[in-house]
C-alpha positions as CSV (number, residue, x, y, z in Angstrom):
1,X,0.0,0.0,0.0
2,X,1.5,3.4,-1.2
3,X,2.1,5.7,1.8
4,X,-0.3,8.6,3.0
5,X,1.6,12.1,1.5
6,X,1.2,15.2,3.7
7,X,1.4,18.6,2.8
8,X,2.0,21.8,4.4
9,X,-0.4,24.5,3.3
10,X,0.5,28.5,3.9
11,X,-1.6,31.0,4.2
12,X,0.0,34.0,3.0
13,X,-0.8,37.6,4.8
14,X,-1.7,39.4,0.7
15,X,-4.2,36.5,0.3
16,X,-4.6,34.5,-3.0
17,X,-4.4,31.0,-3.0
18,X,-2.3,29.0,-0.4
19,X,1.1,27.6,-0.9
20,X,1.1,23.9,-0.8
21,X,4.5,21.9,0.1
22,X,4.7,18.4,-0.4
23,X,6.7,16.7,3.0
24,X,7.5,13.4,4.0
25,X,5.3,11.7,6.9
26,X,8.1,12.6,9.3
27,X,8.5,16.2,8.2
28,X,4.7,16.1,9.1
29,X,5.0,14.9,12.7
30,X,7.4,17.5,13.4
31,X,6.4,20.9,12.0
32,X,2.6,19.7,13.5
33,X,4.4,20.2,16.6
34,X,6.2,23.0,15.8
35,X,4.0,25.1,13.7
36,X,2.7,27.7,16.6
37,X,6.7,28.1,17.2
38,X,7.6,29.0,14.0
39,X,4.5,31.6,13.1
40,X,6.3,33.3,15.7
41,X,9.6,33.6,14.0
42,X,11.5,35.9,12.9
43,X,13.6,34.5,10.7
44,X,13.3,32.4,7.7
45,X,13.1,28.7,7.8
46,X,14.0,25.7,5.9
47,X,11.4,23.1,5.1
48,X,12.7,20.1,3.2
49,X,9.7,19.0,1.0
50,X,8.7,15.4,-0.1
51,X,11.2,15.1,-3.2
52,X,14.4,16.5,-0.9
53,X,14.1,20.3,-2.8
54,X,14.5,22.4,0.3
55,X,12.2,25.2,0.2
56,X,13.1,29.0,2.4
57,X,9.6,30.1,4.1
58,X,9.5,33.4,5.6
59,X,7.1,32.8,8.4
60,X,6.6,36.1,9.1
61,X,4.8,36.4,6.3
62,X,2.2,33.5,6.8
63,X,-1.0,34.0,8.8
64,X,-1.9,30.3,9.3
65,X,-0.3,27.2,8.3
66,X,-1.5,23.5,8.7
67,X,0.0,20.4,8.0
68,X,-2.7,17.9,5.9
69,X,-3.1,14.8,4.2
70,X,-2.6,15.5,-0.1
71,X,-5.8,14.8,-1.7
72,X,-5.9,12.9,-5.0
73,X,-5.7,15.0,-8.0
74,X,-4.1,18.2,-5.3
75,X,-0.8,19.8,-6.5
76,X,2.1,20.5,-4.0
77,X,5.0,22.0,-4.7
78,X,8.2,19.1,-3.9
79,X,5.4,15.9,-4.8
């Protein structure tokens, strides 16, 4: 059975449509947990996606941020 992906989905503060970022199951475990933490940063932040790409958010800039399964047919950047 193919594993579950994840994805974590930002919210940007000019509105649009969220940025979606592909991560592996254990990326997923640990920014759930760290989320609230890194809203709160100040400085940008590495988030290595599914495919190993590592992609620079600027949490600063995010107004909320959730970590979710990827739906079928859904389009993440790093999938």
């Amino acid at each position: 059975m193919a594993e579950a992906k994840s994805v974590l989905v930002l919210h940007l503060l000019g509105g649009g449509d969220p940025v979606r970022i592909a991560i592996t199951p254990e990326a997923a475990a640990e920014l759930t947990g760290s989320l609230p933490k890194l809203l709160l940063a100040e400085t940008p932040q590495t988030i290595t996606a599914a495919d190993g790409t590592p992609a620079v958010v600027n949490f600063a800039h995010v107004v909320a941020a959730l970590v979710t399964p990827l739906a079928a047919g859904d389009w993440a950047y790093g999938s």
